[in-house]
C-alpha positions, -999 to +999 in steps of 0.1 A: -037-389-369-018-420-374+011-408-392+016-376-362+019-410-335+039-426-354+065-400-357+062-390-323+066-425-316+100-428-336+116-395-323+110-406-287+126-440-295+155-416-298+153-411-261+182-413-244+183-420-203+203-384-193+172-367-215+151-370-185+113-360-193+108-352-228+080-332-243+068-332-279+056-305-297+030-306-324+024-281-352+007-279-383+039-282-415+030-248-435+044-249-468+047-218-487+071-208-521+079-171-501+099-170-470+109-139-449+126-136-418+124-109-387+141-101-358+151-083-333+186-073-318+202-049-297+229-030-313+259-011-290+247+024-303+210+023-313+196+004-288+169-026-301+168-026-338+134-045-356+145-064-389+132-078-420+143-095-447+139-126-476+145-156-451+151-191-453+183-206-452+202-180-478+193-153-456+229-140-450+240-153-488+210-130-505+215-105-475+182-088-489+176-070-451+164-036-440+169-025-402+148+000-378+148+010-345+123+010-322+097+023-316+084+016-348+054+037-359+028+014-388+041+040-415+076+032-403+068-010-405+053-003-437+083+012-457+104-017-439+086-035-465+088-013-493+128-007-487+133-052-495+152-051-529+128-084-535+094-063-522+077-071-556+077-112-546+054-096-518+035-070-526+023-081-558+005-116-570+033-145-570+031-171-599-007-172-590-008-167-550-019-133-534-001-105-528+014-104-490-012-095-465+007-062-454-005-052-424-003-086-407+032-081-412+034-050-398+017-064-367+052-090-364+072-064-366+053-037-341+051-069-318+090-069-320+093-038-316+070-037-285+088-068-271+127-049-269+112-019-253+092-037-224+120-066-220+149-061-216+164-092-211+157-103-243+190-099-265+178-111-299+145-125-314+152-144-347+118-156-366+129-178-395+114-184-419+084-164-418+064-186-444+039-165-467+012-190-471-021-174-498-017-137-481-004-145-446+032-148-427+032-173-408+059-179-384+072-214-384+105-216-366+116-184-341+153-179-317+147-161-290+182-154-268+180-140-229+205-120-210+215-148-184+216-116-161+179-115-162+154-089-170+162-052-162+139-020-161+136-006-195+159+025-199+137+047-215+152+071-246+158+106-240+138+131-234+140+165-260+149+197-250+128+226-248+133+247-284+136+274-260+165+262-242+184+246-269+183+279-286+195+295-252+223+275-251+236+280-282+233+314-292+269+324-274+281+299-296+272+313-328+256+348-319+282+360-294+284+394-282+320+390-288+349+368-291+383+362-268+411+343-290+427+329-260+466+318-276+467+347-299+500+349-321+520+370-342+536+341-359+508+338-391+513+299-389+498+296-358+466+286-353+460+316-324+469+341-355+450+324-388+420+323-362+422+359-349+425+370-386+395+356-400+376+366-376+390+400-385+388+393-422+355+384-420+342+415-404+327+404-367+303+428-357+313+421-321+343+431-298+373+406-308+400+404-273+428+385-282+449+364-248+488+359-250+511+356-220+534+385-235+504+410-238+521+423-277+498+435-303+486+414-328+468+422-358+468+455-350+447+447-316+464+455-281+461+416-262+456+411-230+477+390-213+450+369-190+414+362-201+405+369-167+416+408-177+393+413-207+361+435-196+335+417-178+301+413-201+311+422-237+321+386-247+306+356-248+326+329-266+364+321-261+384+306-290+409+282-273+441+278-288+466+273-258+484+240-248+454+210-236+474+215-198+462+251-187+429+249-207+405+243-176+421+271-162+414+292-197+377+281-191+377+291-153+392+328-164+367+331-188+336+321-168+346+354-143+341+378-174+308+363-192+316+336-214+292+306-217+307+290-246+343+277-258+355+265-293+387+243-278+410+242-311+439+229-293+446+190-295+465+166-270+434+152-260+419+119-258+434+113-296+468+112-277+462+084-253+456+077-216+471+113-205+454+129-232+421+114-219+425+122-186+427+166-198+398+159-216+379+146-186+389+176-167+380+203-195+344+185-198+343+185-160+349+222-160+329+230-185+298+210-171+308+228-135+308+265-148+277+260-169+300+266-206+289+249-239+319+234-249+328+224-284+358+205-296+384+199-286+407+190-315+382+207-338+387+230-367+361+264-357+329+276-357+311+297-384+280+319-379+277+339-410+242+358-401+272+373-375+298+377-398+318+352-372+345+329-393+362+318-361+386+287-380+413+277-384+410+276-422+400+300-452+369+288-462+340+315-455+307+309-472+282+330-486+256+335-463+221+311-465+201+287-451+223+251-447+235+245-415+268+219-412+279+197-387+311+176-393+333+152-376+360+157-399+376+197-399+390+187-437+352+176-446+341+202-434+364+227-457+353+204-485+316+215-481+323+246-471+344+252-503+316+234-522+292+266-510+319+288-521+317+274-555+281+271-562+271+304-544+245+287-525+245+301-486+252+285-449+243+298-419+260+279-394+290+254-398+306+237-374+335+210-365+327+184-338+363+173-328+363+151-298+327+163-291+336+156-258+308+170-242+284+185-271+277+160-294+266+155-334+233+151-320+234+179-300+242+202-331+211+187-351+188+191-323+202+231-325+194+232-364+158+219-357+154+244-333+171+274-351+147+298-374+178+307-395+182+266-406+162+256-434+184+225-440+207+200-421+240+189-432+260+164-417+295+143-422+300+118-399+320+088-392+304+073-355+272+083-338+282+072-302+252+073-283+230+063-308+194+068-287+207+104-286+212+106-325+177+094-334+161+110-306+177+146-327+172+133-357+133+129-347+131+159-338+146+175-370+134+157-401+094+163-398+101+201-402+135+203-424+154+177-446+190+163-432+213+155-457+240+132-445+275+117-457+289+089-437+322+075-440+332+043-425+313+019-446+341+000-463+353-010-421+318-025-413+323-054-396+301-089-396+293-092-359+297-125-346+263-137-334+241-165-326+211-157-346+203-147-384+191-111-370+226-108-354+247-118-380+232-093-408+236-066-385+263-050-401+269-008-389+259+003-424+231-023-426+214-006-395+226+030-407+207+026-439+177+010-421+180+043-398+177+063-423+151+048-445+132+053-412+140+087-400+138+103-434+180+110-434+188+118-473+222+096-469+243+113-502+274+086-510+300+119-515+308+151-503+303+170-536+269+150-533+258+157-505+266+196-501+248+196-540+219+174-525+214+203-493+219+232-521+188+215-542+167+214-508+175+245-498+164+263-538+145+241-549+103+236-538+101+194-532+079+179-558+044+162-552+053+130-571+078+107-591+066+118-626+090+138-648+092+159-680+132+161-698+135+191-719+170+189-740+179+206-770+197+177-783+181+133-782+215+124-768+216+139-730+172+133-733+182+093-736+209+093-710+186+117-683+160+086-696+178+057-685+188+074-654+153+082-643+140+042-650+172+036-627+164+061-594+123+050-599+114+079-613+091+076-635+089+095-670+056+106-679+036+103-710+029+136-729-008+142-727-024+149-763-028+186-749+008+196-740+021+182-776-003+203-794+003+229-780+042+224-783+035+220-822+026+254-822+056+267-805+084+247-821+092+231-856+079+198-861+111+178-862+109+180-821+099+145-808+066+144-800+076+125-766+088+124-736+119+135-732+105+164-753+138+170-775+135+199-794+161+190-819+179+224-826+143+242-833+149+261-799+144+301-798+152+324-775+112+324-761+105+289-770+122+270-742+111+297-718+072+287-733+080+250-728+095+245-698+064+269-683+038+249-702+050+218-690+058+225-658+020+243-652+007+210-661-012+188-631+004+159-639+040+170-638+056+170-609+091+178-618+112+189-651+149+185-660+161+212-684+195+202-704+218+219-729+222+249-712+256+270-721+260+254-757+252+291-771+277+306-746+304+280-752+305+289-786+305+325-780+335+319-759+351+304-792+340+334-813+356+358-785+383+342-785+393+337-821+411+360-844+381+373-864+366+387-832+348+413-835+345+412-872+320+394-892+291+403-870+305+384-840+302+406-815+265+407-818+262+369-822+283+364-793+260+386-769+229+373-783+237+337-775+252+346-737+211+369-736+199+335-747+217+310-723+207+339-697+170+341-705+168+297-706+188+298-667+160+328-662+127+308-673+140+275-653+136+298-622+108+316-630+086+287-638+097+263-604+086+295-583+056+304-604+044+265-600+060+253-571+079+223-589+112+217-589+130+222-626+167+210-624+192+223-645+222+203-659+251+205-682+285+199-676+295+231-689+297+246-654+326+225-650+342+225-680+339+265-692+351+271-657+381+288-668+362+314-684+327+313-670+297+300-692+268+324-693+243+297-686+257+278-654+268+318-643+233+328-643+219+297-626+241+301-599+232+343-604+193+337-594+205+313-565+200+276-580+227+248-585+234+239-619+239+206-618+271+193-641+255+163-653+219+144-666+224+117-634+236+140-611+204+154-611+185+129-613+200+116-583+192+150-565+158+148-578+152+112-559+168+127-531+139+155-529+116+131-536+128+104-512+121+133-484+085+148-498+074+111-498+088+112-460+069+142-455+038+131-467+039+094-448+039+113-413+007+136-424-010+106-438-041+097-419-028+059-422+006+066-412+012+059-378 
């Protein structure tokens, strides 16, 4: 056409001598009122990392981006989409054009995917903007930046481990035969003495040997005074508490009677500087040359409760269940370990990374996919290191059990300089979020979060959909649990006609006729019971928050407490009202097991009667459940279940990869 010659005509009137040749290129102009962008880029720890986010030239400003790595399965591409803050512009008609043809943008980013893993030299890819023109993306401008060292072999992720063998190797960790405390003390500020004791405390059911240079007693125990002198095959883990300059020689000692794994306690590592790193070189050396897991150093202990093994450095010994911990933080890790304590809900294993010098965060979570005795991950964490190795665990893990994770660090992200829009969005908590909309990580933004997010997964059945029931005694805590559902996406579901009839013949008609089903004082002792099982049998319910429990027992407290107790008919009142709060914690239970639905209880009571105990929250935490001490916080442990069961259901899907 005339008008493309005469442009091309004035641009190479622009032609300047030191040009040389110049080439034209000719493309159709696609205009189009929605603009994405995707990319590609190659992050330090996870290796190449697909992007996708609302484009155009406020793409950093809006920074409306989700991250994944690759590979990227369709299901995975899919959610990509779902995860954009703006995904309604897309997936829905826009001001009278179609909605976005999905799956042709799932093909861009598969192809991006498919591009980092067979190319290596290509650093970033950065399509902007991705024009949505009617239903399709069309890509109108792309930046595509090569290593100047050329293309290299792709370096392919690795390769998991045998169930078999992972469990192999960690079994002397946390099932030993028995324990050496190598540094043990009579001085009960040591760490070789605190650590001797609770394993003592804690009733080991293996042979405990503790190591000091003087041979003395301690703790009632006659020591030896070399590892090398404790009898050959009755051991199989040494707790290290002896200065970072002899402990390769600890670990050589101990390999000639048996061990195969050592908790290093002691610092003056790699934390100290260049010396420091240098010890730590040699202990992983040693350890990789004698065939010894080793864990730490600098770490806080190891716990094993299915072996009654409390081998720390701290107090902290938790009930025995079905959460296993992994933290890089030792104080973190008596945080959640205290949080069990408190709630009564179990752990299995627990255990403090340190320097993870030579096993690894990654390396624990691959053990708590592999171990029959973990129904649920925990993690804290503040680096991931080798990030391949991370998702290549963390692939391995969250098909089969959920992984709840804290991660701290994300005030110290840093913008990465970059040549590309892909690059500079790239932030670390950017790509950790993206990670874990990917790999079905339930990331929890606190401690007390995230150990009352693993207690819901490991009592509570996950729920088949986003559609809830909130059952309150009182319209107050029924509007706030409301508005905290619209705000997680959950959605509150419409009585059907059948459920309120049969709730008018159960409760007095002042109740609200609605969802939340408030039932306004008119509440007896078998009434909520009948209520919360009605509506939890019904098909379209799919979970059910119970509120006001301990109001009864709170005021019994008061009546206890007061000077006309035990007059006046108190005593009886008192008891019948702590039965009642008992029976309502009862019937939450009873119903969630009968039906398989998760039915969250809440009231803040559990914090605040404390002192004395509320009836209510005590027998919640009696039959094993958390009580949760407010309407949001469980509603946000609700989303979290149901964040994972939609996970779940994605990778069985006959669309989902």
């Amino acid at each position: 056409p005339a008008a493309v010659r005469a442009a091309a005509g004035e641009l190479l009137r622009l032609r300047r001598p030191e040009d040389g040749d110049v080439q034209l290129l000719v493309a159709e102009q696609v205009r189009g009122r929605r603009e994405l962008v995707a990319g590609m880029v190659r992050d330090p720890a996870f290796g190449p990392c697909v992007m996708l986010g609302l484009g155009g030239i406020l793409a950093e400003g809006l920074g409306d981006v989700v991250f994944a790595t690759a590979p990227l399965s369709t299901s995975e591409g899919r959610r990509m989409i779902a995860q954009l803050r703006t995904h309604r512009l897309f997936l829905e008609p826009f001001r009278g054009e179609p909605a976005l043809d999905v799956e042709a943008l799932v093909r861009i980013l598969l192809g991006l995917a498919r591009l980092a893993l067979e190319r290596d030299d290509v650093l970033s890819v950065d399509v902007n903007p991705l024009v949505v023109r009617g239903a399709l993306p069309i890509a109108v401008d792309a930046l595509v930046i090569l290593d100047p060292a050329g293309e290299r072999p792709a370096s392919p992720p690795p390769a998991p481990r045998p169930r078999a063998v992972v469990l192999e190797r960690f079994r002397p960790l946390f099932h030993p035969r028995g324990v050496i405390v190598a540094g043990a003390s009579n001085h009960p500020g040591k760490f070789g003495f605190v650590a001797l004791h609770n394993l003592l405390r804690y009733g080991f059911r293996g042979p405990v040997c503790p190591v000091n240079r003087d041979g003395a007693e301690v703790l009632g125990l006659q020591a030896y005074r070399d590892v090398g002198e404790v009898p050959a095959g009755q051991t199989d883990l040494v707790f290290v508490c002896t200065p970072s300059t002899v402990n390769a020689d600890v670990l050589r000692a101990a390999a000639t009677v048996g061990v195969r794994a050592a908790f290093v306690a002691s610092g003056g590592y790699r934390e100290t500087g260049d010396s420091g790193r240098a010890l730590e070189h040699d202990l992983v050396t040693t350890a990789d040359q004698l065939g010894i897991l080793l864990a730490g150093p600098n770490g806080q202990g190891v716990i094993s409760t299915g072996s009654s093994m409390c081998a720390q450095m701290v107090a902290p010994y938790p009930p025995p269940g079905r959460i296993s911990v992994a933290s890089q933080s030792g104080n973190v890790l008596s945080s959640l370990l205290n949080y069990a304590v408190l709630t009564g809900i179990g752990v299995s294993k627990a255990v403090s990374t340190g320097n993870a010098a030579q096993t690894t965060l990654a390396d624990y979570l691959e053990y708590f996919a592999a171990d029959p005795e973990t129904a649920v991950a925990l993690a804290y964490l503040e680096g991931v290191g080798d990030g391949r190795a991370f998702v290549s665990a963390v692939r391995g893990l969250t098909p089969e059990k959920p992984l709840v994770v804290v991660k701290g660090g994300r005030a110290s992200e840093g913008q990465r300089a970059a040549a590309s829009h892909t690059g500079s969005l790239a932030t670390d908590d950017r790509l950790f979020d993206g990670l874990c909309s990917q790999l079905g990580i339930v990331r929890a933004p606190s401690v007390e979060q995230g150990f009352e997010w693993a207690a819901t997964f490991a009592t509570q059945p996950l729920p088949g959909g986003r559609r809830v029931v909130i059952v309150t005694t009182a319209g107050g805590w029924g509007v706030l649990a409301a508005d905290a559902c619209a705000a997680a996406g959950l959605r509150l579901l419409p009585l059907p006609a059948e459920m309120r009839t049969t709730i008018d013949t159960l409760v007095p008609v002042r109740w609200s006729r609605q969802n939340p089903i408030d039932l306004a004082g008119g509440e007896t002792r078998d009434t909520i019971p009948a209520v919360v099982d009605l509506v939890c049998a019904h098909p379209e319910v799919d979970a059910v928050l119970l509120l006001g429990l301990g109001i009864q027992s709170n005021q019994a407290h008061a009546f206890r407490t007061g000077p006309f107790f035990p007059g006046h008919g108190l005593e009886r009142i008192a008891e019948f009202h702590e039965r009642q709060d008992r029976r309502y914690a009862d019937a939450a239970r009873e119903a969630s097991e009968r039906h398989g639905k998760p039915v969250l209880v809440a009231t803040e009571l559990v914090y605040t009667d404390r002192a004395y105990g509320n009836a209510g929250p005590l027998a919640v935490r009696d039959g094993g459940r958390v009580c949760h001490p407010s309407a949001h916080r469980a509603v946000a442990a609700l989303r979290a279940l149901v964040d994972y069961a939609e996970f779940r259901a994605a990778l069985v899907s006959p669309t989902g990869r």
